[in-house]
PDB file of N, CA, C and O in Angstrom:
ATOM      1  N   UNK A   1      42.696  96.590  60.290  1.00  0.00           N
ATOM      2  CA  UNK A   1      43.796  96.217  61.168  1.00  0.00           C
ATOM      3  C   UNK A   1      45.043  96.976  60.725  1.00  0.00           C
ATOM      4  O   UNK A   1      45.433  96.926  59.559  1.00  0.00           O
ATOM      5  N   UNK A   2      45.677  97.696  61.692  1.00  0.00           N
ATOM      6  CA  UNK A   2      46.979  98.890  61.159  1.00  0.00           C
ATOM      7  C   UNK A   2      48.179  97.742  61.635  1.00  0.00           C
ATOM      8  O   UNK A   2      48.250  97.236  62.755  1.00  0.00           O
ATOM      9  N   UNK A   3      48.960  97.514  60.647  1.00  0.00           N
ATOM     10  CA  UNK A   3      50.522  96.663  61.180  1.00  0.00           C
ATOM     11  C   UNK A   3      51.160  97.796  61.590  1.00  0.00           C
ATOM     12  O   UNK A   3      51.076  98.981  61.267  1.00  0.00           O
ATOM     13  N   UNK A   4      51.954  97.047  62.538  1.00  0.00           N
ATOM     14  CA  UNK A   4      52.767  97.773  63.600  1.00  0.00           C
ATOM     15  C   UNK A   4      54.278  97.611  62.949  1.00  0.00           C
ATOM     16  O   UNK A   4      53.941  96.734  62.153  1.00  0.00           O
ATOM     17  N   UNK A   5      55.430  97.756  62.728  1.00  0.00           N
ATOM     18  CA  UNK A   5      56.232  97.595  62.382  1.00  0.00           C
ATOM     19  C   UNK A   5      57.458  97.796  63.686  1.00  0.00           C
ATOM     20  O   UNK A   5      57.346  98.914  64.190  1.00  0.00           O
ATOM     21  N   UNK A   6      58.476  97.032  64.259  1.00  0.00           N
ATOM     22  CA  UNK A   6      59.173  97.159  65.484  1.00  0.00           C
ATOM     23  C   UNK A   6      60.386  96.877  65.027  1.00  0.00           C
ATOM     24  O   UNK A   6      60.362  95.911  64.265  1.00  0.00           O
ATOM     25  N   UNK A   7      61.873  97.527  65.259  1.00  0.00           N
ATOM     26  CA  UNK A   7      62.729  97.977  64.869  1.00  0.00           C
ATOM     27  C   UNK A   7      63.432  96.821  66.134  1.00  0.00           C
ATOM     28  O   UNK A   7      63.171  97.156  67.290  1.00  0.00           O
ATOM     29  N   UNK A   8      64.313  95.475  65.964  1.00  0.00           N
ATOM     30  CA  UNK A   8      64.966  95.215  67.026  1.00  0.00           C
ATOM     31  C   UNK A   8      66.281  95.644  66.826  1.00  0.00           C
ATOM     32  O   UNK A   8      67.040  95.482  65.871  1.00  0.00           O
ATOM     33  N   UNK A   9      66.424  96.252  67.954  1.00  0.00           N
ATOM     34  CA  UNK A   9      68.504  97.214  68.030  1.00  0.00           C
ATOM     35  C   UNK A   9      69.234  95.944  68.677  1.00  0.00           C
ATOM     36  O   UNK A   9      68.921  95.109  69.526  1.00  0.00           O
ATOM     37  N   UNK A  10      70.231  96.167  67.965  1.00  0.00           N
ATOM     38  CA  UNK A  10      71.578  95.366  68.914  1.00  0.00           C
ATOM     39  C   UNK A  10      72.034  96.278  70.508  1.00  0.00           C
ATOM     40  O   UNK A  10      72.456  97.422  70.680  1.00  0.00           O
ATOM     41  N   UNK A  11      71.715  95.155  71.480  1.00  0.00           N
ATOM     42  CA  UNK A  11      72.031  95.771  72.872  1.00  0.00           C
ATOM     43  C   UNK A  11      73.510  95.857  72.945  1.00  0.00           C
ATOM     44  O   UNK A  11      73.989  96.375  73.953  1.00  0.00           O
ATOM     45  N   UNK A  12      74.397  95.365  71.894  1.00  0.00           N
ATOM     46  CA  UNK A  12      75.797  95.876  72.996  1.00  0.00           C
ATOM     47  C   UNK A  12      76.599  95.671  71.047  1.00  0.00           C
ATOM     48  O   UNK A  12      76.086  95.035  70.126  1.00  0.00           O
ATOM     49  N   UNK A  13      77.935  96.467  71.018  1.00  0.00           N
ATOM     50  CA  UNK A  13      78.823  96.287  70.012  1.00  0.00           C
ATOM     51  C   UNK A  13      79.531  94.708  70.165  1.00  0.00           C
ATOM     52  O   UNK A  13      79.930  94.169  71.198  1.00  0.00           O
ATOM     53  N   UNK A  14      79.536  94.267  68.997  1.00  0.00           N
ATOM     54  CA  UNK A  14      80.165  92.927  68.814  1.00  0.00           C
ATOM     55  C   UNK A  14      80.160  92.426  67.640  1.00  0.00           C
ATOM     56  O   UNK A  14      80.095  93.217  66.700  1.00  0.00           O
ATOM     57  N   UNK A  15      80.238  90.711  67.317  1.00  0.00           N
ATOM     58  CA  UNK A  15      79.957  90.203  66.279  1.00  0.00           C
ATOM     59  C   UNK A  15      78.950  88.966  66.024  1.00  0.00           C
ATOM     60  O   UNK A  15      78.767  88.020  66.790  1.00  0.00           O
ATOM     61  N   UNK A  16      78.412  89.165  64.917  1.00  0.00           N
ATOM     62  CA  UNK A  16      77.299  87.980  65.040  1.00  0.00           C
ATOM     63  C   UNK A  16      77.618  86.705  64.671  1.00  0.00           C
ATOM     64  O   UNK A  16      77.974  86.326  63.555  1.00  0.00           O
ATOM     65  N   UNK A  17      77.422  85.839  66.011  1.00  0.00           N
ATOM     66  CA  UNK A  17      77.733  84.538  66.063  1.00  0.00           C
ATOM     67  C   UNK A  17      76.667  83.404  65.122  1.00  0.00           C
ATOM     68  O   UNK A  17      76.938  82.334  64.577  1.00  0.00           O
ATOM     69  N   UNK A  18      75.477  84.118  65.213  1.00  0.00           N
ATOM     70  CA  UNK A  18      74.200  83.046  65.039  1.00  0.00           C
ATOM     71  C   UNK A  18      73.146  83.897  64.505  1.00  0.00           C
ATOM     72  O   UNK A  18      72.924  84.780  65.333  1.00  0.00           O
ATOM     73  N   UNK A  19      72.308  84.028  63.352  1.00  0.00           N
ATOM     74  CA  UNK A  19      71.211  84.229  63.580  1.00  0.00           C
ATOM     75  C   UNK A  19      70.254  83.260  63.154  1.00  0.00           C
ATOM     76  O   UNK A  19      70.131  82.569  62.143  1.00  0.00           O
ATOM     77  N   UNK A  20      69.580  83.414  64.267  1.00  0.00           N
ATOM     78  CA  UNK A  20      68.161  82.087  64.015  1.00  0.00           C
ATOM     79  C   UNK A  20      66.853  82.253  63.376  1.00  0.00           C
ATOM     80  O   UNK A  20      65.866  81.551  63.597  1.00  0.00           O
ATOM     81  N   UNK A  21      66.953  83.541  62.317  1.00  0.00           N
ATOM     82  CA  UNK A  21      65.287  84.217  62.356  1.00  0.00           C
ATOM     83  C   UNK A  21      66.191  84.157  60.966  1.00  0.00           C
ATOM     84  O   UNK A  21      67.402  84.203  60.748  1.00  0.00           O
ATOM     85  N   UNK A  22      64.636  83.991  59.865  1.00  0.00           N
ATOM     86  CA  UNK A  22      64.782  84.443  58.282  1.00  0.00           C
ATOM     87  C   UNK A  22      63.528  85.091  57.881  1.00  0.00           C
ATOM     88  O   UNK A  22      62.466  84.952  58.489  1.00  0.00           O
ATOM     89  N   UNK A  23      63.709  85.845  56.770  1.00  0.00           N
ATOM     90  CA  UNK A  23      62.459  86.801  56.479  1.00  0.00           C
ATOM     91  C   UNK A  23      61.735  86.179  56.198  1.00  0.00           C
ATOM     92  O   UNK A  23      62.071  85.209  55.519  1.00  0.00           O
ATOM     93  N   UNK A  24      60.370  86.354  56.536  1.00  0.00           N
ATOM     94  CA  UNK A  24      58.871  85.397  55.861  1.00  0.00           C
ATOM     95  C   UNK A  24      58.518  84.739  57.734  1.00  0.00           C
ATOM     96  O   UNK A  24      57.366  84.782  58.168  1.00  0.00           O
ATOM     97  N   UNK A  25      59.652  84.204  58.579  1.00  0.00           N
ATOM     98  CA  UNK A  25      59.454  83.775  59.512  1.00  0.00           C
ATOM     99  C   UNK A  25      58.278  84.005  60.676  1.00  0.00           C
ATOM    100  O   UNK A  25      57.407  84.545  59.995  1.00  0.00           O
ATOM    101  N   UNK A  26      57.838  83.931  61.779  1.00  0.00           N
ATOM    102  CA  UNK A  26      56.914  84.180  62.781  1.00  0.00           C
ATOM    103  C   UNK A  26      57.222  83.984  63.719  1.00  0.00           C
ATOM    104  O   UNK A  26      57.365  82.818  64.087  1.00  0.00           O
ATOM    105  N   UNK A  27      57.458  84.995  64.504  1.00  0.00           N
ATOM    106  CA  UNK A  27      58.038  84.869  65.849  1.00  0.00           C
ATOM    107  C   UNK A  27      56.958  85.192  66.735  1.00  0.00           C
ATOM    108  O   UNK A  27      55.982  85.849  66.373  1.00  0.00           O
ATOM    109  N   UNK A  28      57.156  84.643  68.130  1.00  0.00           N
ATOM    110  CA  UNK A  28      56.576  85.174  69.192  1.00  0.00           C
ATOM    111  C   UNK A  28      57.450  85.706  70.226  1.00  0.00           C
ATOM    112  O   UNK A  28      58.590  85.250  70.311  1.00  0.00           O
ATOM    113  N   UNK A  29      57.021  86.694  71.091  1.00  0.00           N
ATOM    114  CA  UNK A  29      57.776  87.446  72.241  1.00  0.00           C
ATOM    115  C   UNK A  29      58.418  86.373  73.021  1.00  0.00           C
ATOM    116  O   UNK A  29      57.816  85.409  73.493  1.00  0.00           O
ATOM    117  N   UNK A  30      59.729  86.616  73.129  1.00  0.00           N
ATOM    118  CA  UNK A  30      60.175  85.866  73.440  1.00  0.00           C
ATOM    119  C   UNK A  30      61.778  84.792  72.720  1.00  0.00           C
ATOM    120  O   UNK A  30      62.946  84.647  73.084  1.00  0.00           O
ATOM    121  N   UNK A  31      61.050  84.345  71.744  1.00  0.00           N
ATOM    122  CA  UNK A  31      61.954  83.843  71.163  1.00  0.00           C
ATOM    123  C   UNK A  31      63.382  84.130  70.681  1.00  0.00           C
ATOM    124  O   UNK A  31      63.678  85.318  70.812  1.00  0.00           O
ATOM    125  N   UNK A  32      64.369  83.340  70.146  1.00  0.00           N
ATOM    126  CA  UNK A  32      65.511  84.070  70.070  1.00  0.00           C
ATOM    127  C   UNK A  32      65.955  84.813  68.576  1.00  0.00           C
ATOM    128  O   UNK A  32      65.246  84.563  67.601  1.00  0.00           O
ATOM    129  N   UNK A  33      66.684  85.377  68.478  1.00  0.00           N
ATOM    130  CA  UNK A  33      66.585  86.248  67.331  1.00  0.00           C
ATOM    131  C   UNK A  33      68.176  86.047  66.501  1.00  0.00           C
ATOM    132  O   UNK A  33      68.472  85.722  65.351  1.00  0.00           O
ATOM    133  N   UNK A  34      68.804  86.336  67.446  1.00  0.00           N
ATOM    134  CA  UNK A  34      70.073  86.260  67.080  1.00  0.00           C
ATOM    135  C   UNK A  34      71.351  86.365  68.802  1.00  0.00           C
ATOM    136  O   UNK A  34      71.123  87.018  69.821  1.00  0.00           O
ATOM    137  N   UNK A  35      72.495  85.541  68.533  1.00  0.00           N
ATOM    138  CA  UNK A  35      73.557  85.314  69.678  1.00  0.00           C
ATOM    139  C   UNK A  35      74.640  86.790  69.234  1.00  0.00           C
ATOM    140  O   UNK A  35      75.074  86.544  68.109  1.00  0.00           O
ATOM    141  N   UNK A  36      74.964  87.606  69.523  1.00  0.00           N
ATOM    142  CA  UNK A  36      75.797  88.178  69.627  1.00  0.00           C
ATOM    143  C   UNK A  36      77.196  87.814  70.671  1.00  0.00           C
ATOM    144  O   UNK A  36      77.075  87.461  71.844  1.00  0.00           O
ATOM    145  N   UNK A  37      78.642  88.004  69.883  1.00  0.00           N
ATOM    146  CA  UNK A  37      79.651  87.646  70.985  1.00  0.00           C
ATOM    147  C   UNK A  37      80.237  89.133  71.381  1.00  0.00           C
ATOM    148  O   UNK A  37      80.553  89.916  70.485  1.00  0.00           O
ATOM    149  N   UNK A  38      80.368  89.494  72.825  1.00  0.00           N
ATOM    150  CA  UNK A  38      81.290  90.807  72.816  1.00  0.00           C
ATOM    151  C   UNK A  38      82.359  90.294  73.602  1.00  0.00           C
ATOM    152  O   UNK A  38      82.003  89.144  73.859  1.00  0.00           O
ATOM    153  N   UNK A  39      83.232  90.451  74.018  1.00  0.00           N
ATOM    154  CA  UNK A  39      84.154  90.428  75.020  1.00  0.00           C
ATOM    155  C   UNK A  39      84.100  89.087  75.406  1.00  0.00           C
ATOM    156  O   UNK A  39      83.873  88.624  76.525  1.00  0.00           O
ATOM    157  N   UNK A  40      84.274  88.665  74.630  1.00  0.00           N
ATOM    158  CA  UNK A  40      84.432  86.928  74.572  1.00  0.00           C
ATOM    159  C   UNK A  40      83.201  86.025  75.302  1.00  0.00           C
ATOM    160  O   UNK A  40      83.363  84.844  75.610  1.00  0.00           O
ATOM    161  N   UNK A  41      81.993  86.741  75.520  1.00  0.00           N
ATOM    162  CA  UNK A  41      80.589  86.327  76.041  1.00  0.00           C
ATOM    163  C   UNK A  41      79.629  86.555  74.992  1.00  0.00           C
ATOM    164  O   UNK A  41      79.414  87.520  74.258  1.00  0.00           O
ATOM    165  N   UNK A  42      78.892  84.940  75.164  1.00  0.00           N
ATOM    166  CA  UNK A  42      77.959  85.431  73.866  1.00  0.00           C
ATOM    167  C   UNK A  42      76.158  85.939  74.666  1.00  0.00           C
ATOM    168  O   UNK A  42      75.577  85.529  75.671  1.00  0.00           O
ATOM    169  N   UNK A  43      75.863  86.767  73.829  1.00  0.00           N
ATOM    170  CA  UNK A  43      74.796  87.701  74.582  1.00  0.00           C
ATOM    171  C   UNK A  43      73.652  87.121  73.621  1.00  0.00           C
ATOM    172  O   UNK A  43      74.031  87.413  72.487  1.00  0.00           O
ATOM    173  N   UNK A  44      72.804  86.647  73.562  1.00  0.00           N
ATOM    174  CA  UNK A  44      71.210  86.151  72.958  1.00  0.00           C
ATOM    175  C   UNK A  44      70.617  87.575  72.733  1.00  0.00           C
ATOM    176  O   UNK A  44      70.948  88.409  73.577  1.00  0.00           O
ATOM    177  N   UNK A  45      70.041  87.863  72.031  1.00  0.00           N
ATOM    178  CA  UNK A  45      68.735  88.889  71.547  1.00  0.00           C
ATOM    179  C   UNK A  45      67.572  88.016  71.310  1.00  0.00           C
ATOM    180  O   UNK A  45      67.594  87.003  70.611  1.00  0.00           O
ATOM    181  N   UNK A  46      66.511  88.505  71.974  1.00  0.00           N
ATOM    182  CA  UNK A  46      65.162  87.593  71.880  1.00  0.00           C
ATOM    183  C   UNK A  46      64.403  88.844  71.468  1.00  0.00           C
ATOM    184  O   UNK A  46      64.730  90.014  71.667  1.00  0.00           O
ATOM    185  N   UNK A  47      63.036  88.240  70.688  1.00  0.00           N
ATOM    186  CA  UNK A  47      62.497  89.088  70.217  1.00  0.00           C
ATOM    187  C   UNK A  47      61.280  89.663  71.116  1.00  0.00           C
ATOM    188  O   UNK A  47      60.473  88.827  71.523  1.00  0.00           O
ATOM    189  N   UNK A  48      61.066  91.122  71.484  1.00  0.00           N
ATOM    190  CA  UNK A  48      60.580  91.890  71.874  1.00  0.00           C
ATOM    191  C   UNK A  48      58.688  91.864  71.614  1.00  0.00           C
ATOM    192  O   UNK A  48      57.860  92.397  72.353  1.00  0.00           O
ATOM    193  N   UNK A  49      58.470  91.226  70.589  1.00  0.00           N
ATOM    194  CA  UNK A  49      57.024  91.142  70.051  1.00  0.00           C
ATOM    195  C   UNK A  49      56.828  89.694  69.144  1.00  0.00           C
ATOM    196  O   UNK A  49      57.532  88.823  68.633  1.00  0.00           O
ATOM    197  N   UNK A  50      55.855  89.932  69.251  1.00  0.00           N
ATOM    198  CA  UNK A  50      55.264  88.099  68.160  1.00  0.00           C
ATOM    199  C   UNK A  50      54.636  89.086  66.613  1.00  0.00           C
ATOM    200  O   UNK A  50      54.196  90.234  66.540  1.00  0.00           O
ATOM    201  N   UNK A  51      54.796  88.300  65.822  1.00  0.00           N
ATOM    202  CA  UNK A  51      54.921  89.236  64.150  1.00  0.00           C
ATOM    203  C   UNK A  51      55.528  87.951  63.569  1.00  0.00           C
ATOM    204  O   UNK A  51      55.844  86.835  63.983  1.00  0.00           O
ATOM    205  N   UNK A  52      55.542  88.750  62.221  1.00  0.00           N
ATOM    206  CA  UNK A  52      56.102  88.082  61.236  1.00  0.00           C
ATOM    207  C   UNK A  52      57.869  88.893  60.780  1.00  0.00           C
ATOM    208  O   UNK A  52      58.002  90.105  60.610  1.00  0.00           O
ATOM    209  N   UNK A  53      58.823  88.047  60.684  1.00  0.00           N
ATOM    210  CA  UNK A  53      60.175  88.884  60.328  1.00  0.00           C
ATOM    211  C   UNK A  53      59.814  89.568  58.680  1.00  0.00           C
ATOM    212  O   UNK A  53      59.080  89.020  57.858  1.00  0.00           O
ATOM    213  N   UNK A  54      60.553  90.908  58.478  1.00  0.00           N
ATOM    214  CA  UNK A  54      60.052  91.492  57.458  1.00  0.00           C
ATOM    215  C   UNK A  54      61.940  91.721  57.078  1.00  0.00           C
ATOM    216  O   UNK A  54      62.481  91.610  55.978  1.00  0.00           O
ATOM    217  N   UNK A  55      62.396  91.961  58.024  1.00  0.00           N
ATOM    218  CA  UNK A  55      63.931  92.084  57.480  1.00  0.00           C
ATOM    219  C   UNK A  55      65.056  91.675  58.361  1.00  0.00           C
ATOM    220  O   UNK A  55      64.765  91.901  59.536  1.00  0.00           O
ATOM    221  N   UNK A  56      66.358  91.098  58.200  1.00  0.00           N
ATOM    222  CA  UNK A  56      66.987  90.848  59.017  1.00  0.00           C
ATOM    223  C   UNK A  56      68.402  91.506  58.018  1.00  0.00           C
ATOM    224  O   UNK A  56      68.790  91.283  56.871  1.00  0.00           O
ATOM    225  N   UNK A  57      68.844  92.338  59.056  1.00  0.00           N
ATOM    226  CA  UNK A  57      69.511  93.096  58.190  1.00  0.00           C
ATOM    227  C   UNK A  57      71.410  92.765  58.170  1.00  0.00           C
ATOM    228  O   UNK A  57      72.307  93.366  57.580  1.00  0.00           O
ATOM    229  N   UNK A  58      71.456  91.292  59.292  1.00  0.00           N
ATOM    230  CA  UNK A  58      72.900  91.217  59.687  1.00  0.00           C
ATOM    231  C   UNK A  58      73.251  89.817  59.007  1.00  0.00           C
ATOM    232  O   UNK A  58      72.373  89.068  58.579  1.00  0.00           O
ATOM    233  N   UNK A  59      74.427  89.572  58.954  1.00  0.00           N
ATOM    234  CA  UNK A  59      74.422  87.918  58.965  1.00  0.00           C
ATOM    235  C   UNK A  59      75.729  87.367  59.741  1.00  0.00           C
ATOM    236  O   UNK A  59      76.284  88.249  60.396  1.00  0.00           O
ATOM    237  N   UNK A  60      76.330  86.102  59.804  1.00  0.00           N
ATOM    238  CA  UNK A  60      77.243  85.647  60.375  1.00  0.00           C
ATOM    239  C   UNK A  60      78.092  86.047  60.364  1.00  0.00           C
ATOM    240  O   UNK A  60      78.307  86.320  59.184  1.00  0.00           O
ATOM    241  N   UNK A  61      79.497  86.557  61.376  1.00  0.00           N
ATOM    242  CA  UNK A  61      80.428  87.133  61.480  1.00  0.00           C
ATOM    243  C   UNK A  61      80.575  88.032  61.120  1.00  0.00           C
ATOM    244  O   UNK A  61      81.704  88.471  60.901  1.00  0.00           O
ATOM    245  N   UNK A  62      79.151  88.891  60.838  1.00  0.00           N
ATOM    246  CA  UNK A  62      79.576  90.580  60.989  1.00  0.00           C
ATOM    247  C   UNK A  62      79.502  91.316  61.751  1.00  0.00           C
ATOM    248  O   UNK A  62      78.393  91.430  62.273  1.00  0.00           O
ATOM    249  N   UNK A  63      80.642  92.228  62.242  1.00  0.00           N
ATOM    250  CA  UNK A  63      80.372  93.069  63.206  1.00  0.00           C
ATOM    251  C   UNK A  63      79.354  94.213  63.489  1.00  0.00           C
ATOM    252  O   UNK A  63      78.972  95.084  62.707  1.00  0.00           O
ATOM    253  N   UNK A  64      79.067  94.046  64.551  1.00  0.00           N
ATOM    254  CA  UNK A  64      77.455  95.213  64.217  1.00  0.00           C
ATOM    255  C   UNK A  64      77.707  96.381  65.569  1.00  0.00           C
ATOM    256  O   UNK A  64      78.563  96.240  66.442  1.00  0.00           O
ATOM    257  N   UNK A  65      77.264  96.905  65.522  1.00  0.00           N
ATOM    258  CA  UNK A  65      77.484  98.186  66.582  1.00  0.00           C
ATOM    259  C   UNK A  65      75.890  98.657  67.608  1.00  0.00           C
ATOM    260  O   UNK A  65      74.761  98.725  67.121  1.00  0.00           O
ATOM    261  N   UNK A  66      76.163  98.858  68.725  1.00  0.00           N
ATOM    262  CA  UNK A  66      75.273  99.134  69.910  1.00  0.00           C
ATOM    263  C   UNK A  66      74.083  99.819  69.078  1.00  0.00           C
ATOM    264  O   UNK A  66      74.433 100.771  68.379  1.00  0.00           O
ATOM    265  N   UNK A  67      72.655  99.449  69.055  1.00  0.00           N
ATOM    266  CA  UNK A  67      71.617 100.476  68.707  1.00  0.00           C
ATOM    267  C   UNK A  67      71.394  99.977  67.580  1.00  0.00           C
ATOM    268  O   UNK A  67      70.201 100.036  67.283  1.00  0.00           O
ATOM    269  N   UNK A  68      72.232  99.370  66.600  1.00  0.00           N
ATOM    270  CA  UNK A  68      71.989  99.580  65.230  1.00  0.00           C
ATOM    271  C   UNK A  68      70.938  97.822  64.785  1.00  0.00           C
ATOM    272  O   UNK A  68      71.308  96.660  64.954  1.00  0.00           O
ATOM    273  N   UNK A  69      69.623  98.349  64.211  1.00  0.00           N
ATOM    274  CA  UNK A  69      68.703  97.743  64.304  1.00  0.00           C
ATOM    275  C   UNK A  69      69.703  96.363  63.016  1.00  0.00           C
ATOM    276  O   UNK A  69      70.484  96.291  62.067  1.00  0.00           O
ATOM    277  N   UNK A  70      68.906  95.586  63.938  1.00  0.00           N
ATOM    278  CA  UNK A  70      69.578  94.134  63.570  1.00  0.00           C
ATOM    279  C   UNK A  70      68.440  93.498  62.785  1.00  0.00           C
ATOM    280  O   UNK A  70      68.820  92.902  61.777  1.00  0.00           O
ATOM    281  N   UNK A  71      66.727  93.486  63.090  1.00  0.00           N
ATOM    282  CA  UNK A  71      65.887  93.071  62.503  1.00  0.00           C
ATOM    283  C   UNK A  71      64.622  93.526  62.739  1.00  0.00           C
ATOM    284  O   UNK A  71      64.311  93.936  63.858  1.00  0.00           O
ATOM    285  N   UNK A  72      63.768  93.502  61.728  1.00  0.00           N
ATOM    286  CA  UNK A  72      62.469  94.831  61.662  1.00  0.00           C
ATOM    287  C   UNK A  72      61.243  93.387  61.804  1.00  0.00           C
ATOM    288  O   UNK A  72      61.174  92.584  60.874  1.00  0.00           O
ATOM    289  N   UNK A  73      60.724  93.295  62.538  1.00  0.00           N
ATOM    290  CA  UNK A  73      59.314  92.743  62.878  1.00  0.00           C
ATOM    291  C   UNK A  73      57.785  93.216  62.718  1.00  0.00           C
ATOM    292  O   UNK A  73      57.275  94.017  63.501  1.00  0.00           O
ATOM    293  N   UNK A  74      57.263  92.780  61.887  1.00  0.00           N
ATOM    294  CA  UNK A  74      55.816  93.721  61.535  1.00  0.00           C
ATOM    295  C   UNK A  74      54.662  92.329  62.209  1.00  0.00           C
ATOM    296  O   UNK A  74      54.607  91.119  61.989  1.00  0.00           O
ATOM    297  N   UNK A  75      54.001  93.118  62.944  1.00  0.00           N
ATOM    298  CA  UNK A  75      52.996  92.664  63.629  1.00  0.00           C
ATOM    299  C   UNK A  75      51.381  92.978  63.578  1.00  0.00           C
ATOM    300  O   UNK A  75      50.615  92.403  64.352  1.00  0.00           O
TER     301      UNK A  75
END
């Protein structure tokens, strides 16, 4: 069995309000990952694949920028 490893990017520049995922965790497609706020709207990131979290690379009230991978999922 080859693990897949999946890179989730932040869809828009802002700051992180919430994240709901910790490493060791198990997600399925779908679920939420982390709330981003931009422009005074908070934007949800859900996760793209079902895996196990291998890294979450942001935490509360830091600002993070468009693209820049927020958490790595190995499946």
């Amino acid at each position: 069995v080859k693990l897949v490893t999946h890179e989730i990017r932040c869809p828009l520049t802002g700051t992180v309000i919430e994240v709901s995922v910790s490493v060791g965790d198990t997600v399925t497609e779908g679920d939420l990952l982390v709330v981003i706020e931009s422009m005074k709207m908070e934007n949800e990131v859900f996760s793209e694949v079902s895996g196990t979290v291998t890294e979450v690379r942001i935490e509360e009230d830091q600002n993070v920028s468009e693209e820049a991978v927020i958490v790595v999922i190995r499946n």
